[in-house]
N, C-alpha and C positions, 0 to 999 in steps of 0.2 A: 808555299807555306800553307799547311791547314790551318784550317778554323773551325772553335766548338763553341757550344755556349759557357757550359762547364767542362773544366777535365780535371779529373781526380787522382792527384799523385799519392800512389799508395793503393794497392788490390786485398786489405787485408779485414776484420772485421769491422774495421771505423768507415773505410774507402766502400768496399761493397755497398755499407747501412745508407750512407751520404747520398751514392749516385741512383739507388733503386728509389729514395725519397724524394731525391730532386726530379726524376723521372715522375713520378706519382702527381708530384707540382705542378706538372705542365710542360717542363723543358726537356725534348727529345735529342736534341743534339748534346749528346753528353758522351766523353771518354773518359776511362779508366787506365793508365799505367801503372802496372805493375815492374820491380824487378828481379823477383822471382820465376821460375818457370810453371810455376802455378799460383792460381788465384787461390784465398785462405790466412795470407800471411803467419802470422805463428801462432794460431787457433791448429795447422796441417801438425804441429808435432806434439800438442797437446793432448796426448789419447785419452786422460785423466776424464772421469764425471765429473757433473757440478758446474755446466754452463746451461744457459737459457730457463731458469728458474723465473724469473722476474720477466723475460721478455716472450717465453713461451709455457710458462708455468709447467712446465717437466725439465728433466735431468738430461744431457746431450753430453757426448765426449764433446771435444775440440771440433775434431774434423766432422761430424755430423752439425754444429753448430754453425759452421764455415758452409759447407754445402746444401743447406738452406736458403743462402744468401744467396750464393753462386749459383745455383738452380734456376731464382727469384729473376735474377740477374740476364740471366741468357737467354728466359720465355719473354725479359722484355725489350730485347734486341739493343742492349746497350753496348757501344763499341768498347772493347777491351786490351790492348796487348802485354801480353807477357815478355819477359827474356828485357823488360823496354830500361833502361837506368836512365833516370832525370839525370843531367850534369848540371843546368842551372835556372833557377828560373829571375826572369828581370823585373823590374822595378813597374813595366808597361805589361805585367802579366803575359809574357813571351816566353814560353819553354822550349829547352832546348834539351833534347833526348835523343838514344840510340840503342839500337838494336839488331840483332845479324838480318833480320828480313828487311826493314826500313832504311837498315844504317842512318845516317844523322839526319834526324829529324826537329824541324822549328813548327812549333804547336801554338796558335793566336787563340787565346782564350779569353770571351767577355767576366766571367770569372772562373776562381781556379779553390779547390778546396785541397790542402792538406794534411792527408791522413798516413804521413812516411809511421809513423808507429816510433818504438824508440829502440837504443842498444844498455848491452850489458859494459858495465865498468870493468877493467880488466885488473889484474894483478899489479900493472904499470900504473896505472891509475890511482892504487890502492898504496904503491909500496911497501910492500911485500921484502923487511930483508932474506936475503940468500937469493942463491943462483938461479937458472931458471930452465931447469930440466922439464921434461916431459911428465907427463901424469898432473898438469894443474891446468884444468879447464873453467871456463864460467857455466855455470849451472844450466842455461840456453844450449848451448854448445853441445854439452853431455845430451842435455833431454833430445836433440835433435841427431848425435848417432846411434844413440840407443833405439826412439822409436820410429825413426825413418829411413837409417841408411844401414840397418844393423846390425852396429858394432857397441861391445859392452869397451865400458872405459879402462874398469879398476875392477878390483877384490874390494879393497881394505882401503875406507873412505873417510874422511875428513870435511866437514863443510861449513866456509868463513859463510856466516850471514842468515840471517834467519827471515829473508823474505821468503813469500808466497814461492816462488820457484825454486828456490833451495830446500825448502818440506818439502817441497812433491817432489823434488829428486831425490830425497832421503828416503821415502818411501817407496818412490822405482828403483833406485839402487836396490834394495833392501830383498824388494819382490823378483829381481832378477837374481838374488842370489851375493849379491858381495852384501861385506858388514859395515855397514855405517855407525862409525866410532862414538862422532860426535859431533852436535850441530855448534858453531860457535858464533858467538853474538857480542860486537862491543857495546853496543847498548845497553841499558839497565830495563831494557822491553823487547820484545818481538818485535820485527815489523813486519809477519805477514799475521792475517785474519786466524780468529783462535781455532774458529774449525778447522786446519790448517793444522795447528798445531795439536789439537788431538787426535786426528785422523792420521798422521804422518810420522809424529814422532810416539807421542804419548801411546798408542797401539801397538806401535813395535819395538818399546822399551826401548828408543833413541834418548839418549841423553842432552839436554840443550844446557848450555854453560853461557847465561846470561855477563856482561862485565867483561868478557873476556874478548882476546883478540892475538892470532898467528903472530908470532915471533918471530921465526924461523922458520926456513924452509930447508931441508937435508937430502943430499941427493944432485949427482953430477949429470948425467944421461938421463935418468930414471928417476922420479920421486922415491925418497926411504926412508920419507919421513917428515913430520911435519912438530916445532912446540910451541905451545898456545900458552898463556897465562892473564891471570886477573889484570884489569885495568883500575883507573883512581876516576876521582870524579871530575879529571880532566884528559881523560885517555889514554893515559901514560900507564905502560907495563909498571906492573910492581916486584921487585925483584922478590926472587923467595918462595914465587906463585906459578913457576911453571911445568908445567904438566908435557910429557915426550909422548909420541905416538907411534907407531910406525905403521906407515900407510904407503900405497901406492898411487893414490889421487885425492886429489885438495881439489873442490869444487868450490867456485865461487858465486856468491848471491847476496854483492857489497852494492846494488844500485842499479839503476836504470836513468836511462838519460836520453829524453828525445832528442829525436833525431831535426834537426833544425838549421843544418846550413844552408839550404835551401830557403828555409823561411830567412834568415839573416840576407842571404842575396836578394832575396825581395823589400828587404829596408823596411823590414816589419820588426817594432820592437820587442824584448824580448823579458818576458817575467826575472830577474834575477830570484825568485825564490819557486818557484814550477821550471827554470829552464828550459821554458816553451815560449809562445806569444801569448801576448796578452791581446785579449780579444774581448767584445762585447757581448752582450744577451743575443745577438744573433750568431754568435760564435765566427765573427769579423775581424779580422787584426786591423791593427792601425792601419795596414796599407789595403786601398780599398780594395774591394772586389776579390781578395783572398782572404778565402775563410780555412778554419781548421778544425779538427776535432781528434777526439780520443786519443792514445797517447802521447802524438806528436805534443798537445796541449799540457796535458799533467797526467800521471802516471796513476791508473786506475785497475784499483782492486778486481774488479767485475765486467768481463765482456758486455755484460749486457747493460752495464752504466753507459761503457765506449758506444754500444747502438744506440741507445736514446739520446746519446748529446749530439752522435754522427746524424741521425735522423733532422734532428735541430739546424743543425748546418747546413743538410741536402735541401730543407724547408728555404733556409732563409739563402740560399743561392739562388735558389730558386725566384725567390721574389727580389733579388738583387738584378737579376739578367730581366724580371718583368717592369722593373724599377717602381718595384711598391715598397720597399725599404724607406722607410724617411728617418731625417736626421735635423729634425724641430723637435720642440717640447722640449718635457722634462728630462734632466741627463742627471748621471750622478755614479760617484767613482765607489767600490767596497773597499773596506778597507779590514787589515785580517790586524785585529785587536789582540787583548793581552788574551796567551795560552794558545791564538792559532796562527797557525804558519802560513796556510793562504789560502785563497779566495780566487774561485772562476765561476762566472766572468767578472775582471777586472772594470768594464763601463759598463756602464748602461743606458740604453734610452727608452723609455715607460713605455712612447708609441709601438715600438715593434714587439712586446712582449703579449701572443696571442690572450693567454689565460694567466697563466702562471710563470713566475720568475723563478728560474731550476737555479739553486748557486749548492755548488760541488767545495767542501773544504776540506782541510786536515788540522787536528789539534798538534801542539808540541808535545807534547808528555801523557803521561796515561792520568785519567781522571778519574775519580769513580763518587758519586752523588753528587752530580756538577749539572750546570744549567748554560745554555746556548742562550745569553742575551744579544738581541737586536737592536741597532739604535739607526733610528735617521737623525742622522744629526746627532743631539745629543737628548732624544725623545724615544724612548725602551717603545718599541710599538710591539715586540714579541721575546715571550722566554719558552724555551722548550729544556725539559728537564730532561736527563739524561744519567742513567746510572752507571754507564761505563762508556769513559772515550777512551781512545787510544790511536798514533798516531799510524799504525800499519793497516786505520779498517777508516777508510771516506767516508763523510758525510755526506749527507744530500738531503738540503733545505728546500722547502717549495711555498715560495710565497705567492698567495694571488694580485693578479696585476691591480685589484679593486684599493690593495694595502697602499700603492703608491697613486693614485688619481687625486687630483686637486694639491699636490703634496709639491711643493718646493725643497729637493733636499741636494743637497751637494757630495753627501757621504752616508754612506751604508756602515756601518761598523759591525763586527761580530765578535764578542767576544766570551771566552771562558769564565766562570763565576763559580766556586766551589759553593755547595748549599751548605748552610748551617742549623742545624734542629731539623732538617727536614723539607726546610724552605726552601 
């Protein structure tokens, strides 16, 4: 059996951030498995600008973003393997992995951070009626034969879902030459970020059909076609309202869902509304000694959000294998109040919080001259005013640890408040 101090399932932007900061900590005995055949995770098929803004203050593709990390990573001699697929890890932090050079391998870890990242929802998922011929991919999928193994999918494109990776493949479709018809969205909002939506669609006279959502799908072998129509205000087709297309590929971009059975075999509970772990200010799940970060956790807008919380993690692993972690004082649960959907991290304990308390949320619905009330307990100790939420672009609150000191509180609450005159 090996033994590490840390080892970090997942080689991808979250995994890299985590095991270069835990090193920086003080803890050298540290692995990384990946189970791809390169370190990067899905930053390598991202060619797009518009990363490391906030964490490098310039513009980086994907893969320049990723190879910073990785670079960072191998000057400081951190053990890595690729090609490696976790099959499970236990409840006594025991991994168990394999790979053509190691073949099966059992890994003892004093702690272990998970950074698997997450997947795309697929058509089955979605129920999608009609058959299920060729030419309907998930939007991942596409960006990754397009800009890595180079193959174009389609002409004449169709795309359910108006997240962040469904623009930007509207937009590479677009720029490689096929026509993208139409983006469609059952929601009465977007859910990716508005720059996103201007940069993507709105510049190349892409059409987004808010309310609406696939019907049908046409086409035995081959896609021939796809019809869309408006929905009600409970999701349901409206007959009357449907519009025919003919296309040769339906991209999809209906969700993300980390990846977490892993975490579930470690008897780590698990957020029903993030469908990650709920974890604490040190980014800890319930089960000790396994932490996690970035999307494994909850599904984030921004790479460079996933490295500062992944940093968090590498920190407080860190101080979990030096056992300076303490779990006295004050504790106290968030709780995601009326208009927001949720709140990470789920605990928390005051002691471990160096400066500042980072809580990561999302609104329900789109707001616009609304206010972020805080309450411990039931005592508003902050409002932050806010002229436009929405529930496709995260929040990120930062309280100083000074707000919670001498404070007895049981519950965090956040919630939405539309302003009235101006208030």
């Amino acid at each position: 059996m090996q033994t590490y101090d840390i080892v970090v399932i997942g080689g991808g932007p979250a995994g890299l951030a985590a095991a270069i900061e835990a090193k920086k900590n003080g803890v050298n005995n540290i692995l990384v498995l990946e189970r791809d055949k390169e370190l990067g995770g899905i930053l390598q098929q991202c060619i797009h600008n518009g990363f490391g803004l906030h964490v490098f203050k310039e513009e980086l593709t994907g893969p320049e973003y990723a190879e910073r990390f990785i670079a960072e990573l191998k000057s400081m001699d951190i053990d890595y393997k690729i090609n490696t697929m976790v099959l499970n890890l236990t409840e006594n932090n025991e991994i168990h992995a394999v790979n053509p050079e190691d073949g099966y391998m059992v890994i003892d870890a004093k702690a272990v951070i998970l950074a698997m990242g997450c997947r795309e929802r697929t058509s089955g998922a979605i129920g999608i009626p009609g058959t299920r011929p060729s030419g309907v991919f998930t939007a991942g999928t596409a960006q990754r034969y397009i800009n890595m193994e180079g193959y174009m999918v389609g002409k004449k494109v169709v795309i359910l879902g108006s997240g962040d990776i469904g623009l930007i493949m509207a937009r590479r479709m677009t720029l490689e030459g096929a026509k993208v018809l139409a983006v469609v969205e059952l929601m009465p909002f977007s859910g990716g970020l508005n720059r996103n939506i201007v940069q993507c669609l709105n510049d190349f006279d892409i059409p987004l059909y808010l309310s609406h959502t696939v019907v049908n799908i046409k086409g035995k072998h081959r896609l021939e076609g796809v019809t869309i129509a408006r929905v009600d205000a409970n999701r349901k087709p409206i007959p009357g309202t449907e519009i025919e297309y003919d296309c040769d590929t339906l991209l999809l971009s209906v969700g993300l869902i980390p990846e977490n059975e892993l975490t579930r075999n470690a008897g780590a509970a698990i957020d029903p509304h993030t469908n990650g772990p709920m974890v604490n200010e040190s980014m800890e799940t319930t089960q000790k000694g396994v932490f996690a970060c970035g999307n494994v956790v909850h599904v984030h807008d921004l790479v460079d959000f996933v490295t500062e919380e992944s940093r968090r993690a590498g920190r407080s692993a860190a101080k979990y294998v030096k056992n300076q972690l303490v779990d006295e004082g004050v504790k106290f649960s968030t709780n995601a109040g009326n208009g927001i959907s949720y709140i990470v991290p789920q605990k928390v304990r005051v002691k471990n919080i160096d400066n500042n308390l980072d809580l990561f949320l999302r609104v329900r619905n789109i707001f616009k001259n609304a206010k972020l009330v805080i309450k411990a307990d039931h005592e508003i100790i902050k409002e932050i005013k806010k002229r436009h939420l929405a529930p496709g672009e995260m929040e990120h609150l930062v309280l100083p640890r000074n707000t919670f000191d001498h404070k007895s509180i049981n519950q965090l609450t956040i919630e939405v408040e539309e302003c009235k005159d101006g208030k």
